[in-house]
BATI-398061 format. One record per residue: residue number from 1; residue in one letter; x, y, z of N, C-alpha, C in turn. Coordinates in pm, whole numbers, plus 50000, padded with zeros to 5 digits. Example, Ala and Ser with C-alpha at 12.3 -4.5 7.8 and 13.67 -1.06 7.14 Angstrom:
REC seq type n_east n_north  n_up ca_east ca_north ca_up c_east c_north  c_up
REC   1    A  51319   49431 50780   51230    49550 50780  51320   49670 50780
REC   2    S  51285   49775 50708   51367    49894 50714  51290   50003 50787
END
This chain:
REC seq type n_east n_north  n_up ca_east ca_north ca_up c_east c_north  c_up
REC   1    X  50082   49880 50000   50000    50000 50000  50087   50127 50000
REC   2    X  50207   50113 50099   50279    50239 50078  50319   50303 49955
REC   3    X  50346   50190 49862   50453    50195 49724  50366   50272 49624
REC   4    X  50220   50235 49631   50130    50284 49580  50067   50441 49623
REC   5    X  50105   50457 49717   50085    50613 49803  50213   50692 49755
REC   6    X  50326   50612 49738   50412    50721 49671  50386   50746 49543
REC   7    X  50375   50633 49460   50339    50615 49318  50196   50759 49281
REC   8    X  50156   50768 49386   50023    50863 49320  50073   50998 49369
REC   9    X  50184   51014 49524   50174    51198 49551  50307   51214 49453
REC  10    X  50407   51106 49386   50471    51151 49256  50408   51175 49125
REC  11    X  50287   51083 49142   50207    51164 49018  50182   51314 49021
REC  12    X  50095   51285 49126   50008    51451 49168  50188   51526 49196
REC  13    X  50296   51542 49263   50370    51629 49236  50409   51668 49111
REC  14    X  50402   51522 48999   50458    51541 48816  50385   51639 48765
REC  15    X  50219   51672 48800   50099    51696 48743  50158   51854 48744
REC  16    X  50226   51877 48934   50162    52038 48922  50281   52099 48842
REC  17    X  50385   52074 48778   50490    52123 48780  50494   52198 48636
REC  18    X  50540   52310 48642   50496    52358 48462  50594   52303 48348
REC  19    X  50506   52175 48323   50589    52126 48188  50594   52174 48083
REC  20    X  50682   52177 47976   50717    52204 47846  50824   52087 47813
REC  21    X  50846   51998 47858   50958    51930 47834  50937   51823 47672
REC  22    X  51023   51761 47649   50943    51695 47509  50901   51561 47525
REC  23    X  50881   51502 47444   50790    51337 47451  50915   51271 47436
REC  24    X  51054   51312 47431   51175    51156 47387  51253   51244 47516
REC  25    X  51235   51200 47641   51304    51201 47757  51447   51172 47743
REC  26    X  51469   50999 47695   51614    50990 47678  51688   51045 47535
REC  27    X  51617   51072 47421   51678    51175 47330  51725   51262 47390
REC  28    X  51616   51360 47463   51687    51479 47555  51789   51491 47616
REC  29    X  51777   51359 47715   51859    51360 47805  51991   51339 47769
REC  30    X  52011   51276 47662   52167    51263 47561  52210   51398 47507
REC  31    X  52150   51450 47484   52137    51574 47362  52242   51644 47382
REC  32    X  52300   51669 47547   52409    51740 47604  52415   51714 47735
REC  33    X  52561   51778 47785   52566    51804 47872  52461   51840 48021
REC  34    X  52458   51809 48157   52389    51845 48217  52475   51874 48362
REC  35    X  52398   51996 48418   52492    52016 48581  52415   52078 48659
REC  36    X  52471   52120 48758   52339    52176 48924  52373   52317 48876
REC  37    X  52522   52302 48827   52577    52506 48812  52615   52516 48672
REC  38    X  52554   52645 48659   52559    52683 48499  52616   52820 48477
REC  39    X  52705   52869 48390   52795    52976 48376  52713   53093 48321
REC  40    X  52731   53254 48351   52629    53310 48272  52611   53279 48124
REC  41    X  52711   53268 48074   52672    53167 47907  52636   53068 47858
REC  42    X  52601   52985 47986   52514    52900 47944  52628   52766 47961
REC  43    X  52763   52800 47965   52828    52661 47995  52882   52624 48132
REC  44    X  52895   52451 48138   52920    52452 48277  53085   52423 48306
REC  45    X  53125   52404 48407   53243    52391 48396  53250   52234 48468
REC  46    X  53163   52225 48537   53151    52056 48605  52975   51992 48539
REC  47    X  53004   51860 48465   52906    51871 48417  52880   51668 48405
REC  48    X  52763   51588 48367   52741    51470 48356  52704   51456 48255
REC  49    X  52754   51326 48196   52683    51307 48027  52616   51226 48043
REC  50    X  52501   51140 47966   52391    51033 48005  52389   50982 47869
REC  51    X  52419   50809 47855   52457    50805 47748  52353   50640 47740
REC  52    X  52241   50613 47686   52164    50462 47704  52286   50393 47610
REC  53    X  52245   50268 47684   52300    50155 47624  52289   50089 47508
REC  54    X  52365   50058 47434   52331    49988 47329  52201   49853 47314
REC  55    X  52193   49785 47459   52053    49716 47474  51905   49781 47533
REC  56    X  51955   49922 47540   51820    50016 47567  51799   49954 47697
REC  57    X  51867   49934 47794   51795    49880 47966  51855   50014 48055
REC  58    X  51990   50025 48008   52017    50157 48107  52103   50270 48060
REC  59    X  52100   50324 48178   52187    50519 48106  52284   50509 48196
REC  60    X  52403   50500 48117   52559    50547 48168  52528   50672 48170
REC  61    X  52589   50733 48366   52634    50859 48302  52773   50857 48430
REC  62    X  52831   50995 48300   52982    51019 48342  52981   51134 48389
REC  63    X  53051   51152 48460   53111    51279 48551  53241   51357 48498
REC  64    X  53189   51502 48493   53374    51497 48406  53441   51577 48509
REC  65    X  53453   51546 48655   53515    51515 48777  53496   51412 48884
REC  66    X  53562   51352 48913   53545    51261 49047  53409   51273 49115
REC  67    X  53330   51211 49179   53253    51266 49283  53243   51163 49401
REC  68    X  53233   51210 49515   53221    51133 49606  53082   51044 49659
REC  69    X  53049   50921 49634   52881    50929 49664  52923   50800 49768
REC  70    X  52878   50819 49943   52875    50709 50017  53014   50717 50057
REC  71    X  53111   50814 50040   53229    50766 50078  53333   50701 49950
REC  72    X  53241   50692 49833   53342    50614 49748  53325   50706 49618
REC  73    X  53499   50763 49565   53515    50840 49441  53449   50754 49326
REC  74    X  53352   50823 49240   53320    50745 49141  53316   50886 48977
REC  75    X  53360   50851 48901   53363    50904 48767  53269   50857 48686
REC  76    X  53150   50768 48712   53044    50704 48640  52964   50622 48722
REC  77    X  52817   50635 48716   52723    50575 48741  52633   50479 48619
REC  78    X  52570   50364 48672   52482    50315 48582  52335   50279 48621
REC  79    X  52251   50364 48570   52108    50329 48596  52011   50251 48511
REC  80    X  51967   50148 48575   51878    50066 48526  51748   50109 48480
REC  81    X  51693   50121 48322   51584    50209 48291  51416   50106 48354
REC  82    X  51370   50180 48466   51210    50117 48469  51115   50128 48386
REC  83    X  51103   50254 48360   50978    50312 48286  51023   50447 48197
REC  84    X  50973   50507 48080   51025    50610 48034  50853   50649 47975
REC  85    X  50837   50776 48013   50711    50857 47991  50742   50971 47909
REC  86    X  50635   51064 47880   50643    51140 47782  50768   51275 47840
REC  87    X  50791   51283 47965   50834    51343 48043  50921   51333 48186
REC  88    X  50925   51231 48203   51047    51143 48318  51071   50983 48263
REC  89    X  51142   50974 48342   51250    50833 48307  51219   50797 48480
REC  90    X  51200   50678 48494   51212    50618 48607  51338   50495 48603
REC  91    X  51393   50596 48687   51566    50470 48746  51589   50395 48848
REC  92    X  51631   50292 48806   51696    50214 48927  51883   50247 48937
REC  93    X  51901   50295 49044   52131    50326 49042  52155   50193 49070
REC  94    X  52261   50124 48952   52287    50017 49017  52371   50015 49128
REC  95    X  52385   49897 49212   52414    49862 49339  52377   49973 49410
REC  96    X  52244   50029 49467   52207    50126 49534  52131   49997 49672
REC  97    X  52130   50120 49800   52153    50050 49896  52047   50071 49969
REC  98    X  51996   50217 49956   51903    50295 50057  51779   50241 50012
REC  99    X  51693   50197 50164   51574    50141 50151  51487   50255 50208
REC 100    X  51339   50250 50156   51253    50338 50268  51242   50256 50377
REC 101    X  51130   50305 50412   51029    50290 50536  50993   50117 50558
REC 102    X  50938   50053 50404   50917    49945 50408  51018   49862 50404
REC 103    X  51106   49903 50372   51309    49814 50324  51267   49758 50235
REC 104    X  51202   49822 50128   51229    49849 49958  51352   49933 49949
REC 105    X  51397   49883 49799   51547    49965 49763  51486   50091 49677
REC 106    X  51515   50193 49702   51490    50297 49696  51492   50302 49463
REC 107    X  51436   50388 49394   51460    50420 49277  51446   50538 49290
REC 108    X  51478   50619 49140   51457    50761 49117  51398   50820 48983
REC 109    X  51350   50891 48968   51250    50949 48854  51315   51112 48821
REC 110    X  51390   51083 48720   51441    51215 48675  51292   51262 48551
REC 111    X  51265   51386 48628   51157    51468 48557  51223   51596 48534
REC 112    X  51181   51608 48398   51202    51742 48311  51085   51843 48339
REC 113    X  51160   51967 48354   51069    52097 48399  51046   52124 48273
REC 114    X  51129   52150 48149   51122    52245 48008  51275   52133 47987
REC 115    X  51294   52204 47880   51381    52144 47785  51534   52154 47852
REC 116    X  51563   52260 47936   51651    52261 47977  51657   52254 48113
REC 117    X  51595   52193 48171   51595    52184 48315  51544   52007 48371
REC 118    X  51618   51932 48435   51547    51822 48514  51580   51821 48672
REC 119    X  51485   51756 48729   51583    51763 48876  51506   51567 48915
REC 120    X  51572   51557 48998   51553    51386 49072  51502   51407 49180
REC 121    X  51382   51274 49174   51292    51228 49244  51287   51115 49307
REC 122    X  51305   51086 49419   51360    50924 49512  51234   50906 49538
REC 123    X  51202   50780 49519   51080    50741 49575  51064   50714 49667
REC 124    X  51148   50735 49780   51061    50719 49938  51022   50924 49962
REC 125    X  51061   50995 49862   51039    51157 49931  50939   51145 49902
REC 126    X  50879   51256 49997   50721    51267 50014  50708   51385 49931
REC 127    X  50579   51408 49883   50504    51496 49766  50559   51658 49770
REC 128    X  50636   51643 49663   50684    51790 49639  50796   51792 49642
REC 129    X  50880   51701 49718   51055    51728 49704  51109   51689 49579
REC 130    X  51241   51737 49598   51289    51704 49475  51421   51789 49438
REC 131    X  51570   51749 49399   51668    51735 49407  51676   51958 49354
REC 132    X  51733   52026 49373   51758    52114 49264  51779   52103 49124
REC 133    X  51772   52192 49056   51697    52159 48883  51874   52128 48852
REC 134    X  51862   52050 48742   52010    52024 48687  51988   52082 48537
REC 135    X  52087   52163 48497   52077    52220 48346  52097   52203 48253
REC 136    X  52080   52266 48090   52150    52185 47996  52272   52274 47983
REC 137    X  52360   52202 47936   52504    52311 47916  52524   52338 47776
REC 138    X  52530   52425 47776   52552    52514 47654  52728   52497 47615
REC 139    X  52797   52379 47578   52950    52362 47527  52971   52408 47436
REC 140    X  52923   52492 47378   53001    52531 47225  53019   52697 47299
REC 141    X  53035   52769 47354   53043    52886 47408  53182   52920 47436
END
C-alpha cells in the first residue's frame, strides 16, 4: 500500500509542475551536457553526460570530475531504465543501497521541467521534494 501512496503523491507532484519538456526524455537527456551550476553563458564547467546503452535497459552517466557518493570516488554511474514517459524516466542506480520505510530499495524518477531543466525524484520523498533543477550546458560557448 505504501509503494502505491508514493506512486500517486509523485504523480500529483509530476501533474503540478509547469511542463514544456518533450515526449523523447532519453533523446533529451543525451542531447548534452547536464549540471546543478551553469555559467552566465550557458556553459558549465563541472558537468554529467547520460549516454543509454546499446541494449536500451540503462543510462551510463559520466562525471567529468570525480565525485564522492557514500564515501566512494566514482567518475560514472549506471542506471537501470524502469519506465520512460512522455516526460520522466524512472531509474533504478545500480548497486544502490538505501531502503525506505518498508526496506524496499529505493529508485529515482528524473523529471524534466522544460527542455533545459530536470531535477531527481527518490521514491521514498514525500510529495513535492525534489533534488535542485540540473541544466543543459551550453559547450560550444
Amino acid at each position: 500500500m505504501s509503494g502505491e501512496v508514493t506512486v500517486r503523491c509523485l504523480a500529483f507532484f509530476l501533474l503540478c509542475l509547469p511542463f514544456g519538456a518533450t515526449a523523447d526524455p532519453v533523446g533529451l537527456l543525451q542531447s548534452a551536457p547536464w549540471s546543478s551550476e551553469r555559467e552566465p553563458d550557458g556553459s558549465c564547467k563541472d558537468f554529467n553526460t547520460y549516454q543509454l546503452t546499446p541494449d536500451e535497459k540503462s543510462i551510463e552517466v559520466t562525471f567529468s570530475k570525480p565525485v564522492v557518493v557514500r564515501g566512494i570516488e566514482k567518475t560514472q554511474a549506471t542506471y537501470r531504465v524502469l519506465d520512460v514517459k512522455e516526460r520522466w524516466l524512472d531509474l533504478f542506480l545500480e548497486g544502490e543501497t538505501w531502503e525506505d520505510n518498508a526496506g524496499q530499495l529505493v529508485w529515482w524518477r528524473l523529471a524534466f521541467l522544460d527542455d533545459a531543466r530536470f531535477v531527481w525524484i527518490r521514491s521514498d520523498w514525500e510529495a513535492g521534494r525534489s533534488t535542485s533543477p540540473r541544466y543543459r550546458c551550453n559547450m560550444s560557448s
